[in-house]
C-alpha positions as CSV (number, residue, x, y, z in Angstrom):
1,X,0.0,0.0,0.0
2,X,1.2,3.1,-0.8
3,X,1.6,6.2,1.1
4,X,-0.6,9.3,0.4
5,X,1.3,12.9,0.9
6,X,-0.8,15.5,2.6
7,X,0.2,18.1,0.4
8,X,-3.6,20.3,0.5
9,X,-3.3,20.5,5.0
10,X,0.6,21.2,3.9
11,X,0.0,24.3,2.1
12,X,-3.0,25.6,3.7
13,X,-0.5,25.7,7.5
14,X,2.4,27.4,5.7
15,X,1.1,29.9,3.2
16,X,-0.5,32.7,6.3
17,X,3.0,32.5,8.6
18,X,5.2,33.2,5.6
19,X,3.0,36.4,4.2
20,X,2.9,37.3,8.0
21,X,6.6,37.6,8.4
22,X,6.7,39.4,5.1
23,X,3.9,41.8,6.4
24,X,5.5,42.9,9.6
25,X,9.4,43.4,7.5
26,X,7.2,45.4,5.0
27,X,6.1,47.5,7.4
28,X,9.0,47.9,9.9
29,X,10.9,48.9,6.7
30,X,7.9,51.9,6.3
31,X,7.8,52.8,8.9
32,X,11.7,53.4,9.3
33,X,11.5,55.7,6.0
34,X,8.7,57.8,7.5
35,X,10.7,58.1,10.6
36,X,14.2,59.5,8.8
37,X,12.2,61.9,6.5
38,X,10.1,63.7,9.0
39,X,12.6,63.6,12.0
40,X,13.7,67.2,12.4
41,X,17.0,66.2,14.5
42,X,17.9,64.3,11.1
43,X,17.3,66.7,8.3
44,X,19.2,69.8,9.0
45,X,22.3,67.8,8.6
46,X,21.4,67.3,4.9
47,X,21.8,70.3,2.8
48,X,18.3,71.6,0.8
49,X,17.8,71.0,-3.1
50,X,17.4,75.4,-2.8
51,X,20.9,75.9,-0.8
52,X,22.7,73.7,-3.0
53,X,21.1,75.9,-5.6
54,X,22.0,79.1,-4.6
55,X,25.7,78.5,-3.3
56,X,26.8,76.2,-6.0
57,X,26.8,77.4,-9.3
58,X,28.2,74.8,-11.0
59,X,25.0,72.2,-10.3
60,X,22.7,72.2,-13.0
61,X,19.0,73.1,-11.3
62,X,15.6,72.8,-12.6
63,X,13.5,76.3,-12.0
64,X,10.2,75.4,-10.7
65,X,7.7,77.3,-12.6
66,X,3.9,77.3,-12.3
67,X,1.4,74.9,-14.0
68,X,4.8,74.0,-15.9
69,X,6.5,70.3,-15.4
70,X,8.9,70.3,-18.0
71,X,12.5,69.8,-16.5
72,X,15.1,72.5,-18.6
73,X,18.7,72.5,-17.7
74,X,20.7,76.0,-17.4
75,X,23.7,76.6,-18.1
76,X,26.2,77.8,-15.7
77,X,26.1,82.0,-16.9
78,X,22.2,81.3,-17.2
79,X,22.4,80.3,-13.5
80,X,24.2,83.2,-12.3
81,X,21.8,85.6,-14.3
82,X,19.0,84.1,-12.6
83,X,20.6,84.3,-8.6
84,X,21.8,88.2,-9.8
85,X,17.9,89.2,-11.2
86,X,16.3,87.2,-7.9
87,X,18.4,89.2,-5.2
88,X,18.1,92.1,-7.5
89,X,14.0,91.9,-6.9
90,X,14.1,91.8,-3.7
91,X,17.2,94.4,-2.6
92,X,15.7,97.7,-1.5
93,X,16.5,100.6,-4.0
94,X,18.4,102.8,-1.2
95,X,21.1,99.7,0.1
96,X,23.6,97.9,-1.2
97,X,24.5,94.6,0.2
98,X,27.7,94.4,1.8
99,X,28.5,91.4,0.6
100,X,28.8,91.6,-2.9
101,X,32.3,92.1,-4.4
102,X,33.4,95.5,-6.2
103,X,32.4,94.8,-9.9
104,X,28.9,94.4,-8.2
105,X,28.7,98.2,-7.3
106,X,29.1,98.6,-11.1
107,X,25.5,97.7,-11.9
108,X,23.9,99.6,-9.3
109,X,22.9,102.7,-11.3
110,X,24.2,106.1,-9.7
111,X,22.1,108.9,-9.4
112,X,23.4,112.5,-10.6
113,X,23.7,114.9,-7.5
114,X,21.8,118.0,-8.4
115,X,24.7,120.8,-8.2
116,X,24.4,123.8,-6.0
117,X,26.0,126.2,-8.3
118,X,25.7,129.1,-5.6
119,X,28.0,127.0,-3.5
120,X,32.1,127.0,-4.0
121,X,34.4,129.1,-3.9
122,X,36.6,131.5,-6.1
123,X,39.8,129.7,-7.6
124,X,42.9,130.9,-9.8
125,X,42.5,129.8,-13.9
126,X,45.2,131.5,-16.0
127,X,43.1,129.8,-19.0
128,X,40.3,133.1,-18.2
129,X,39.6,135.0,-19.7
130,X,37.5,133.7,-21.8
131,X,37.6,136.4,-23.8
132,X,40.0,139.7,-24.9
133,X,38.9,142.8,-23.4
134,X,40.6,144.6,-26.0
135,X,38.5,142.5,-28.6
136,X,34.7,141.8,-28.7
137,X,33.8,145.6,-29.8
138,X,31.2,144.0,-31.9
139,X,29.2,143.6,-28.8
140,X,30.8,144.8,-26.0
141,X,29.8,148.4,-24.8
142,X,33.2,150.7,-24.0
143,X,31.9,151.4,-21.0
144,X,31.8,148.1,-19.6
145,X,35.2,147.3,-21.4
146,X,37.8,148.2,-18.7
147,X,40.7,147.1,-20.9
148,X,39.5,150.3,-22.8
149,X,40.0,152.3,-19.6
150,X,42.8,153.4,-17.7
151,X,42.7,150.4,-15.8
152,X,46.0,148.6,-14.7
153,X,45.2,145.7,-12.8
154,X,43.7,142.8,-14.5
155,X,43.7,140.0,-11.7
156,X,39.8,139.8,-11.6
157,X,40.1,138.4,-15.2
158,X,41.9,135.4,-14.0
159,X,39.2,133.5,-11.5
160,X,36.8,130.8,-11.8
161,X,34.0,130.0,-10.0
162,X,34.4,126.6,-8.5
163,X,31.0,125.0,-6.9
164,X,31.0,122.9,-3.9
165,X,31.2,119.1,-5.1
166,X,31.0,119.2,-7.9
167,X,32.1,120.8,-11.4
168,X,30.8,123.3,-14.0
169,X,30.7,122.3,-17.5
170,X,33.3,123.7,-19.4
171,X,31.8,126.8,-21.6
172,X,32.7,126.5,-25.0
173,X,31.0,128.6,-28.1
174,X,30.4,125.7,-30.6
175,X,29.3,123.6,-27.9
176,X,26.6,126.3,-26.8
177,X,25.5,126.8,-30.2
178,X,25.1,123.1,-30.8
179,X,22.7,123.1,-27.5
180,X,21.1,126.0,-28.6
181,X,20.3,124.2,-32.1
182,X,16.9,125.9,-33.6
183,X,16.1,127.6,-30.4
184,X,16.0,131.1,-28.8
185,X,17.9,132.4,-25.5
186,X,16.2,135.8,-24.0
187,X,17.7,138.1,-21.3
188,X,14.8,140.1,-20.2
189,X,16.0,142.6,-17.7
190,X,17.7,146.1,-16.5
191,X,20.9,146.8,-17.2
192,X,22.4,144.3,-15.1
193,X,20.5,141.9,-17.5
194,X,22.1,144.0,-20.8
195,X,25.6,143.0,-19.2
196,X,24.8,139.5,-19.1
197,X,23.4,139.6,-22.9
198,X,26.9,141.3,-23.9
199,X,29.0,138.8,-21.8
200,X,27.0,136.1,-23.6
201,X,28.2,137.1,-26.9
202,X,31.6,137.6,-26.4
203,X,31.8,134.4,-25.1
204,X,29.9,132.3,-27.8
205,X,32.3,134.3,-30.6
206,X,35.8,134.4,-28.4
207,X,35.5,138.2,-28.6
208,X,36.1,138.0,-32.3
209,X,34.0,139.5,-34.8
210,X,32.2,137.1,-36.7
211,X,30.0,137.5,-40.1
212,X,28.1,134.5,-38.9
213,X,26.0,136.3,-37.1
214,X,22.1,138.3,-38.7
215,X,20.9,141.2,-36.7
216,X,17.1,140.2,-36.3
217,X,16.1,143.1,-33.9
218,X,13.0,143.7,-36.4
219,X,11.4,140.0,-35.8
220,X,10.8,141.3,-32.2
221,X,10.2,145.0,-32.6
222,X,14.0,145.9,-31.5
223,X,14.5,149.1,-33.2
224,X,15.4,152.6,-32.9
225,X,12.1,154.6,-32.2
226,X,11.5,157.7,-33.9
227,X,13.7,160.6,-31.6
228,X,15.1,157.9,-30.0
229,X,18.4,157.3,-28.8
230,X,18.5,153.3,-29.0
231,X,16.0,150.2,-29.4
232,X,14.8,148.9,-26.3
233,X,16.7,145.6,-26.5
234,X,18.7,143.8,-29.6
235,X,18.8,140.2,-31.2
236,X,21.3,138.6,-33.0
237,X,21.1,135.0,-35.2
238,X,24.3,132.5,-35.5
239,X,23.1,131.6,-39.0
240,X,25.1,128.1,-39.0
241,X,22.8,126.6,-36.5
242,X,19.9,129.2,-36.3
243,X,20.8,130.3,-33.1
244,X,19.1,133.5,-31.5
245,X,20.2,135.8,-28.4
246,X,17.9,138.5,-27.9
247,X,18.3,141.1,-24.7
248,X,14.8,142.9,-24.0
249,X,15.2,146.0,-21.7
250,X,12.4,145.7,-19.2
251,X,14.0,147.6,-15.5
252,X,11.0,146.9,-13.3
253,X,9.6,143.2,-14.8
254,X,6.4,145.2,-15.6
255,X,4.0,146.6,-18.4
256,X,4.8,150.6,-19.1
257,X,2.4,152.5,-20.6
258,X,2.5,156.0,-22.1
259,X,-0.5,158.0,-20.9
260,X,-0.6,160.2,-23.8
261,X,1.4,159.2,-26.6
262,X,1.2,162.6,-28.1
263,X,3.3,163.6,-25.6
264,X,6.8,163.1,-25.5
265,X,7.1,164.9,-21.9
266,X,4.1,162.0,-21.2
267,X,4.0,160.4,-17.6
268,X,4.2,155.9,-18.2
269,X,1.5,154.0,-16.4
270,X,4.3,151.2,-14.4
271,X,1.6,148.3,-14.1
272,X,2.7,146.1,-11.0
273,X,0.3,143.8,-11.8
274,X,0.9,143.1,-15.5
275,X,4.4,141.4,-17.1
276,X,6.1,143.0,-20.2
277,X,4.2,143.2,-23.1
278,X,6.9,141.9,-25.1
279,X,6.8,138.5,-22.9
280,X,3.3,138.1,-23.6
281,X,3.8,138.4,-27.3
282,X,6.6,136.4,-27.8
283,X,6.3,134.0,-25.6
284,X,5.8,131.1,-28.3
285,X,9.3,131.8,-29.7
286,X,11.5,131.5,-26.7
287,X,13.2,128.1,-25.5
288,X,15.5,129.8,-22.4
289,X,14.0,133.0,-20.2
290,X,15.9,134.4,-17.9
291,X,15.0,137.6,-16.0
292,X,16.2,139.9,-13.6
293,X,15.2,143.3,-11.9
294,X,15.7,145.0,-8.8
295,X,17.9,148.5,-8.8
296,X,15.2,150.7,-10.4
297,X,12.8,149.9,-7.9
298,X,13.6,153.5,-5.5
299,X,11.9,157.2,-6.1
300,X,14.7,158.8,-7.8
301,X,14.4,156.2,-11.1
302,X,10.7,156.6,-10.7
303,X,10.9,160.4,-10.9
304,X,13.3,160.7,-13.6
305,X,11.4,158.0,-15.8
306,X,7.9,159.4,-15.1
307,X,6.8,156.2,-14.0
308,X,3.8,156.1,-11.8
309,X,2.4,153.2,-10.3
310,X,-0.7,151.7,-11.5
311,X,-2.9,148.4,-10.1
312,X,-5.9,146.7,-11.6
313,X,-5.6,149.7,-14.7
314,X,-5.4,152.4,-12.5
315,X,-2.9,154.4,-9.8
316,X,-2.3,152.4,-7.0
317,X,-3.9,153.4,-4.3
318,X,-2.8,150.5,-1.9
319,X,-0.9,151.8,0.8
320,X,1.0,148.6,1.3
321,X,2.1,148.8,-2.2
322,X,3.6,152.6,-2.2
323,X,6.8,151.3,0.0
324,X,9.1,150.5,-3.0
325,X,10.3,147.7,-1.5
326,X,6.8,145.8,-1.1
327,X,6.1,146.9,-4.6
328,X,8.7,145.2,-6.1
329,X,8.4,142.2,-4.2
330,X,5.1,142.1,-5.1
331,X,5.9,142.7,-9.4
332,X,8.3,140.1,-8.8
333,X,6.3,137.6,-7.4
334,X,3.4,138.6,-10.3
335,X,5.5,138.3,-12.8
336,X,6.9,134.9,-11.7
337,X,3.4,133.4,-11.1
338,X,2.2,134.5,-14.5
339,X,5.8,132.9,-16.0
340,X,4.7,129.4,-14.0
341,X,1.5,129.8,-15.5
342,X,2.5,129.6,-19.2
343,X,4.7,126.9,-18.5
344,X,2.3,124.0,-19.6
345,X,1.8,126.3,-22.6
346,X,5.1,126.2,-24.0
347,X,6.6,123.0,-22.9
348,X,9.9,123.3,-24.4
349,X,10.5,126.6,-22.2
350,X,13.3,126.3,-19.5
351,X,12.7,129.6,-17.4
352,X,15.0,131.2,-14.6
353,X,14.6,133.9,-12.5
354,X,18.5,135.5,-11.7
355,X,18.9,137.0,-8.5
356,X,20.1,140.4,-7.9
357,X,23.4,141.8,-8.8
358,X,25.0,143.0,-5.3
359,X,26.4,146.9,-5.0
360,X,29.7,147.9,-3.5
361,X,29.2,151.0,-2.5
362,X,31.0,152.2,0.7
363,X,30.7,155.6,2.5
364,X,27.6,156.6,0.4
365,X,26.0,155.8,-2.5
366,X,26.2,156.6,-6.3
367,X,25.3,160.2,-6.3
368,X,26.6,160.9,-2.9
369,X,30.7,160.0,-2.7
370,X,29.9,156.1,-2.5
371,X,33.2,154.4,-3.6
372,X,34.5,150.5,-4.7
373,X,38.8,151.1,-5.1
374,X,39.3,148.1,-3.7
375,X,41.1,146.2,-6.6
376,X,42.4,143.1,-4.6
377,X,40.5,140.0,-5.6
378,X,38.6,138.1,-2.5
379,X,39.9,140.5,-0.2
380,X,35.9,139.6,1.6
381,X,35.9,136.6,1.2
382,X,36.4,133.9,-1.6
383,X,34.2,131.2,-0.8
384,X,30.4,131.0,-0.3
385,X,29.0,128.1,1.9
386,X,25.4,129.1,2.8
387,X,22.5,127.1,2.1
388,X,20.0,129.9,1.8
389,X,20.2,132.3,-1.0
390,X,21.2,135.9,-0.4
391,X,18.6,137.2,-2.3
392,X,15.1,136.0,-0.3
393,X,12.6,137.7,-2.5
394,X,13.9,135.8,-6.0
395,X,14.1,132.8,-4.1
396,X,10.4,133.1,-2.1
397,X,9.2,133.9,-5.7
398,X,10.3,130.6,-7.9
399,X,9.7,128.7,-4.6
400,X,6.9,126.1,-5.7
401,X,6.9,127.0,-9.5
402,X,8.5,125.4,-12.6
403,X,10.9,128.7,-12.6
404,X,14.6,128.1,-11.6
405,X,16.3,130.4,-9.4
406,X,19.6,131.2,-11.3
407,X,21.5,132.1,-7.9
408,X,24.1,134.4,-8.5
409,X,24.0,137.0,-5.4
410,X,26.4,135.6,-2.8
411,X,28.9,134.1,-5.2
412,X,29.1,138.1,-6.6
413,X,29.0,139.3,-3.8
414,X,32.2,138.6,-2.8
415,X,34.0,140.2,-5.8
416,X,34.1,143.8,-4.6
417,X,37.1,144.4,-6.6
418,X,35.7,143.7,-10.2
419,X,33.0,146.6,-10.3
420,X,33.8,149.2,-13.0
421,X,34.3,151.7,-10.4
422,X,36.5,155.1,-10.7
423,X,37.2,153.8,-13.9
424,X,33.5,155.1,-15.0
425,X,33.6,156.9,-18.9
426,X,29.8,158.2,-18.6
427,X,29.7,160.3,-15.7
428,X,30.5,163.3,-14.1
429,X,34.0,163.4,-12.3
430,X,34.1,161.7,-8.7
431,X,31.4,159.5,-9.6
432,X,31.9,156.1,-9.0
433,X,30.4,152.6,-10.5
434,X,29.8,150.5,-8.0
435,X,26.7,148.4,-9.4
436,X,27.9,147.5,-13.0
437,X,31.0,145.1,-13.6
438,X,34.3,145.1,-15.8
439,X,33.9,143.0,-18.5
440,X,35.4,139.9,-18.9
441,X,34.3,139.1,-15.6
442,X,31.6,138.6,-13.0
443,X,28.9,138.3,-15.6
444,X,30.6,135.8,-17.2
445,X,30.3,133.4,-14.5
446,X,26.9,133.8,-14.4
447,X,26.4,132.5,-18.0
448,X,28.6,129.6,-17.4
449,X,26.3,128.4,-14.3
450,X,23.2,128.9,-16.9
451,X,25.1,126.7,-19.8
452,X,25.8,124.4,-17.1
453,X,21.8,124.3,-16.7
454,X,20.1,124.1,-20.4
């Protein structure tokens, strides 16, 4: 008889131990995996996929981007530009990190410091003048042209205005008439103003006559009046680039009015309350402004001129308004607003208001034994460091408007020595110039500081 193997009972016994033991190694094995993944003692030993990233940048990575699951490799200058943009977004504007090396700083972009031209100080140049003071009789008046005079000393004609921090562009005539391409510069002004136009020439041409240039007085009504003496300003064209420099004599900033224009004795209505005529009508072809007023703004001028106040079309009666000094602060102020006001008109205008031109006058004034012999350059002073103009009327006036302040006071003010003085050709004999300057000089300073600015 043979044996029978038991192989169903067998297989049935075995089968449920084996797939236990298999269960619980399954599942110790799990459970060790969980463990090491979500043990925080464990993974800060192990660097992260984003620290490797960011330090290395030699390892390829893969940018996560959204709803996107397509894995690109970058190269190793890709990578970089990437790390640079992302700490780019998120540094602040106003700090730099210190950590990044020197060729870094190179592509944080610099802002230009705004210059304080009234700031500095006066230096040496033997390069000035800028111009021959025995030349430029094409536009230079004789009687501002000391070098005409029996004047020996010449050391004002040798300094420069240096600002504080920073430098003033280099004047140079081409280089202004490239700037001034197609456009019109205006000087609108007293005398002081007239000085400035003349300097302005002489520098563009060197002092050196020049056939380049169209007298165009008649396009703005600059011409000798009948009986009259001379026009009441002058403009000149530089034909090769259409270039136009005009001077418009306005002393007091305001509309003058004859009363009776039969009359050549006749009184001029002085409207405080109206700007030139002239700016009103030829506004639309001027691309720089710059005006100026101040020393015809006391009695005696008035008197001689036959200028009587007038508000709202009639004399003033405002008893505020009949101190000189309130009036003219007042015109001033008018004037300026009214300028701010056309702004938005013309926006190609750049406008400036200069400040005043300081006097020297010591031990009286013009008419009454005043004097200026000092002829020894900075013997005040030579360098200006306040932050406040000297001239708080310009500078209240432009305050809040599109108007610049073209702040010239305290940087004159310390050049006693290169007024005109006992020098003077037009006056009677002890009579002294203390208020208009020798030119080349001061004046020219003040056009270099406006190149600087248009």
């Amino acid at each position: 008889m043979r044996p029978r193997m038991k192989v169903g009972p067998y297989k049935l016994r075995w089968r449920p131990k084996e797939l236990s033991i298999l269960l619980i190694i399954f599942m110790g094995a799990t459970i060790l995996m969980w463990t090491f993944d979500k043990n925080p003692v464990l993974t800060p030993s192990l660097p992260s996929k984003n620290h490797l990233l960011l330090l290395s940048p030699d390892i390829k990575r893969v940018p996560l981007e959204p709803k996107r699951h397509v894995r690109e490799e970058m190269s190793t200058s890709t990578q970089r530009e990437f790390i640079h943009n992302k700490e780019e977004h998120h540094l602040d504007k106003t700090t730099i990190d210190s950590t990044k090396s020197s060729s870094d700083f190179e592509t944080v972009p610099i802002h230009k410091k705004i210059c304080n031209y009234a700031k500095g100080k006066w230096v040496i140049d033997d390069r000035r003048p800028l111009y021959s003071g025995f030349g430029c009789k094409q536009w230079l008046a004789p009687m501002w042209a000391c070098r005409l005079m029996q004047r020996q000393d010449f050391a004002f004609e040798k300094l420069r205005w240096q600002p504080k921090d920073c430098e003033t562009e280099e004047f140079e005539g081409p280089k202004f008439l490239k700037r001034m391409k197609d456009k019109t510069l205006a000087f609108v002004g007293d005398s002081l103003g007239r000085q400035q136009f003349q300097s302005l020439m002489c520098m563009i041409t060197a002092g050196k006559d020049s056939s380049d240039v169209l007298d165009v007085g008649n396009e703005y009504g600059l011409v000798i009046p009948p009986g009259g003496v001379r026009p009441d300003g002058w403009a000149y064209r530089f034909l090769s680039t259409n270039t136009t420099v005009l001077y418009y004599w306005s002393s007091g900033l305001c509309e003058l009015e004859p009363l009776n224009v039969k009359d050549p004795q006749t009184e001029y209505a002085m409207h405080l309350d109206r700007p030139p005529s002239f700016l009103r009508q030829f506004m639309h072809k001027i691309d720089v402004l710059v005006l100026n007023t101040g020393h015809h703004w006391n009695r005696g001028k008035l008197r001689a001129n036959r200028w009587v106040m007038y508000l709202g079309g009639a004399p003033n009666t405002n008893r505020m308004l009949a101190d000189m000094g309130r009036a003219k602060n007042f015109t001033i102020h008018n004037t300026v607003k009214w300028l701010d006001f056309q702004l938005p008109k013309h926006p190609r205008l750049k406008a400036f208001y200069r400040s005043i031109s300081p006097r020297h006058f010591v031990n009286g004034d013009w008419n009454t034994g005043g004097s200026c012999n000092n002829t020894r350059p900075m013997s005040i002073d030579k360098e200006v460091l306040q932050e406040e103009s000297s001239d708080p009327i310009a500078a209240s006036a432009v305050r809040g408007t599109g108007v610049k302040l073209l702040d010239i006071t305290a940087l004159s003010q310390v050049r006693d020595e290169g007024h005109i003085s006992r020098f003077i050709t037009t006056s009677a004999s002890g009579v002294q110039d203390c208020l208009h300057w020798c030119l080349p000089g001061v004046p020219d300073t003040w056009n270099e500081i406006l190149f600087a600015q248009i």
